[in-house]
Structures are given as structure tokens and as C-alpha cells.
N, C-alpha and C positions, 0 to 999 in steps of 0.2 A: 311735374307737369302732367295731368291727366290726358289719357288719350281721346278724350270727348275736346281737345282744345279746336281740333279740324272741323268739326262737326260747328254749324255754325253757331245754335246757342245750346246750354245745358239743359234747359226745361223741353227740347225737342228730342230729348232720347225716346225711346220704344214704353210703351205703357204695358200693363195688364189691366184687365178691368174685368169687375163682376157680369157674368151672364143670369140674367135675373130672367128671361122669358123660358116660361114653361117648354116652350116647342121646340126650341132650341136645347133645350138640356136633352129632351127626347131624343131626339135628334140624334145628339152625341150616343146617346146608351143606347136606340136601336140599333147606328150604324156599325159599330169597332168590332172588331171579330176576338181580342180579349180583355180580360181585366187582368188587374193587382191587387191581390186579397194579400189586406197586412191583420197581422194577429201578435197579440203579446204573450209568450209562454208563461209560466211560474215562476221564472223569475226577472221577467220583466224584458229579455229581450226580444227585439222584435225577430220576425218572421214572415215574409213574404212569398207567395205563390202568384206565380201567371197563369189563370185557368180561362176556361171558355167558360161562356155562362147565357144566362139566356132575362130577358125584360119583358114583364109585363104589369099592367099596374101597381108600378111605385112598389113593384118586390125584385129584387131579383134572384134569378135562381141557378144554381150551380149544382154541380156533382162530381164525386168522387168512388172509389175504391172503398170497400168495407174498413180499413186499416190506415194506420199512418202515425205519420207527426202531427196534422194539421187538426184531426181527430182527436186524439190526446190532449192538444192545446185547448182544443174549443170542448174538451167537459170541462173544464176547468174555468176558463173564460170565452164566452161566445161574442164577445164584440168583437166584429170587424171594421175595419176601416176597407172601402171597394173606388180603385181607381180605374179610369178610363183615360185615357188621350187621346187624340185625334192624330192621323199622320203629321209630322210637325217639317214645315219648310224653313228652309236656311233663305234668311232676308238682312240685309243690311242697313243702312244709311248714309255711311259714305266709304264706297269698295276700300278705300284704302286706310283706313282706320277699323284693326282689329276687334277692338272692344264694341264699335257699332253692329257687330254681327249677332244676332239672335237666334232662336227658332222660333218660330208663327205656329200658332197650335192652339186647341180647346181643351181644358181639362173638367172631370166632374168627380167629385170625392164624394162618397156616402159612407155614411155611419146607420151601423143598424146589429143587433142579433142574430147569430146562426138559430135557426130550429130547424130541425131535423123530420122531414114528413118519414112516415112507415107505411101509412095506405098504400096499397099497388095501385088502384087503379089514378088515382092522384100521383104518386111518383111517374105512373105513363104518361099523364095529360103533359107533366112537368119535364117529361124529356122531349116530348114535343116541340116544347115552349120553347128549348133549349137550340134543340135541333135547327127551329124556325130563324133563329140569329144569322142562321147560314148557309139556308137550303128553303125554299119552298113547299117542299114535300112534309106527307104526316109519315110517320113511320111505326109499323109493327113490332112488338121488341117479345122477345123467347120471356118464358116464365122465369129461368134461372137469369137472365139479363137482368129483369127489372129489379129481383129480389138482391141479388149482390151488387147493386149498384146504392150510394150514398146518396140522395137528394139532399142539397142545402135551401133552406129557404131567408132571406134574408129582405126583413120589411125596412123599408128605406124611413130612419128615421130623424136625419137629417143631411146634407145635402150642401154642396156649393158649387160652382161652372165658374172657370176663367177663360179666355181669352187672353192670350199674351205673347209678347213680340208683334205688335198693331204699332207700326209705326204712328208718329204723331203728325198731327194734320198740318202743322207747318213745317216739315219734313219734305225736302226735293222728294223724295222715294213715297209720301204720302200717295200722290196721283196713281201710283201705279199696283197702288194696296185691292188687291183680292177677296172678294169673301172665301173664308175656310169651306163653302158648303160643295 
């Protein structure tokens, strides 16, 4: 006996659906304060980092330490996979049926190329950039700062946004559906 049997019919469970509006995917990647950079080492297993990063057209851009693991992986292969989520709320459909419980949330996944900038005055525009995700202010940075600091550059070169945990519209709990914004 499935736990959807309280729930009044099967086809009104919780959907995902594609986010296809441009403003809306922006949205997500100027708001979230970080990502999840997945990378595949040499032999195939994967590898994820929680970093800050910073959005500006259709690149995004990260940084690191002169050194690492993450560094290592990416001479060897520079595709990343770069996730976002939006805070995600606990929603239901019917409080007393476990399995109707979800989380409500946007996601955007991008696929793109690490390159690696070395210009100084380009790696400063680029921690600006970075900086801006979180702060207002432009910032000053010392000579040795800019030089030992890793710039990632990563051009967005493909892309997808969901939505999911959207209760469905014939759903008691439907009326009281929230946008995420």
C-alpha cells in the first residue's frame, strides 16, 4: 500500500518543472551566496567544492589558493559541472502522510571550462566581480594579494533551472503555494 493512498489522487503529487525564463535563472545566480563545483579527477571519481563565486555575463567566476587538489584535477580536465540552489522550504500535501513531504526550491546547473586568467589588472576587475555577490563596495587589493590568488574563469556553456516541490494545482495545499522570489 503506497503512502500516496491518503493523498486524494496520484497525479496531484509535488511536480518539478523546467525554469526556461532568462530572468529568472539570473535571478538564482546573482542571488545565492555559494556554489558546488563538481570536477572529475584521473580516474574518474568525482570531486566537489563549496566555493564563493561571483556572475557576470553568462561567466562565472571563482577563486582559489595558488595550490591544491582542485588545481591538479583541472590541468588535466577542466570541465566543471557549477551548481546553485536557492534556500529550500519544507512543504507538504497532506501533514499526516510522510512521503508527501518535499523541499520547495530552484536549482541551475551549468556546464562550462575552467581557464585560468594571469593579467593582474583583469584578475582585480575579477575579484571585484566576485566581491559584488556580497557586498556593495569596490575593493583595493595589495600587489602580493592579487598575484597569489588563482582566478577561475568559467564561460557558461550550457545550462538548466528547476523548480521543484510546486505542489500541484489540484492540491488542497495548492492555494497556499508561494513564489520562491
Amino acid at each position: 500500500m503506497s503512502c500516496y493512498n491518503k493523498i486524494e489522487k496520484r497525479k496531484e503529487q509535488m511536480k518539478t518543472y523546467s525554469i526556461e525564463e532568462k530572468e529568472r535563472i539570473e535571478r538564482i545566480l546573482k542571488s545565492e551566496q555559494i556554489c558546488f563545483v563538481g570536477f572529475s579527477d584521473e580516474n574518474g571519481i568525482p570531486y566537489v567544492l563549496p566555493m564563493n563565486y561571483g556572475y557576470e555575463d553568462e561567466v562565472i567566476y571563482l577563486h582559489s589558493g595558488p595550490e591544491g587538489k582542485a588545481l591538479r584535477i583541472l590541468d588535466a580536465n577542466p570541465n566543471v559541472c557549477i551548481t546553485f540552489c536557492t534556500q529550500p522550504k519544507l512543504i507538504w500535501q497532506h501533514p499526516d502522510v510522510a512521503c508527501s513531504y518535499r523541499m520547495q526550491s530552484e536549482s541551475v546547473i551549468c556546464n562550462g571550462k575552467v581557464v585560468f586568467e594571469e593579467d593582474f589588472d583583469e584578475k582585480e576587475r575579477v575579484l571585484n566581480i566576485i566581491m559584488r555577490q556580497y557586498t556593495d563596495k569596490d575593493f583595493k587589493y595589495s600587489v602580493p594579494a592579487v598575484k597569489n590568488v588563482k582566478i577561475w574563469k568559467v564561460e557558461i556553456e550550457s545550462i538548466a533551472a528547476k523548480e521543484f516541490g510546486v505542489r500541484h494545482p489540484n492540491s488542497a495545499m495548492f492555494k497556499d503555494r508561494k513564489p520562491l522570489d
